[in-house]
Each structure stands twice: as structure tokens, then as C-alpha cells.
C-alpha positions, 0 to 999 in steps of 0.5 A, a space after each residue: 597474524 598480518 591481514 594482507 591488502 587483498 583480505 582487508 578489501 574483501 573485508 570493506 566490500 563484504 561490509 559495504 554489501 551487507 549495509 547496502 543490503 540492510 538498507 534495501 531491506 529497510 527500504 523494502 519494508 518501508 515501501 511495502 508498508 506505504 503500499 499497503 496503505 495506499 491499497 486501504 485507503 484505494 479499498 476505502 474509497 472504493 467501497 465508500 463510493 459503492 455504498 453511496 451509489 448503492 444508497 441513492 439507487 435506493 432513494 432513486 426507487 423510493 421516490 419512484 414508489 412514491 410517485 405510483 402512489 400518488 398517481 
């Protein structure tokens, strides 16, 4: 059986679809794992920055009982 022209152009297209859309699969997955760790490290900055903040609002009243007792 002879393919005719039509059918191996339909072929090609199907073929170029399907590894266009591997490829924005791949990409999809790449990028949602860069997000992902983008979104750590913006989490990780967050709560470090709030614990720093927390710990020196705490050295803040420390030093300030401090100073009460002294006077």
C-alpha cells in the first residue's frame, strides 16, 4: 500500500505536534520546579527575617527591664 502525499504530510504535522508538545511539557515541568524553588527560598527569607525581627524586638525588652531595675 502507497501512502499518498496528503497522508504523509498529516503524518509529519502529527509528528512535529507531538514533539512540540513533549517539549512544552518538559518546559512546563522544568519551570514549575524553578518556581518552586524560587518560592522556598522567598519563604526562607521571609521567615528568617521575621525571626530576626522577632529576636531583636526581644533584646529591645530585655534591655529595656534592664534599664527599670537599674533605676
Amino acid at each position: 500500500m502507497r501512502f499518498k502525499t496528503v497522508q504523509v504530510i498529516a503524518a509529519l504535522t502529527a509528528a512535529v505536534a507531538f514533539i512540540l508538545a513533549f517539549m512544552s511539557a518538559g518546559i512546563f515541568l522544568v519551570s514549575s520546579l524553578f518556581m518552586a524553588v524560587g518560592l522556598l527560598a522567598v519563604g526562607w527569607l521571609a521567615w528568617s527575617l521575621v525571626r530576626r525581627i522577632k529576636l531583636w524586638g526581644d533584646i529591645q525588652q530585655i534591655r529595656e527591664r534592664r534599664r527599670k531595675r537599674a533605676t
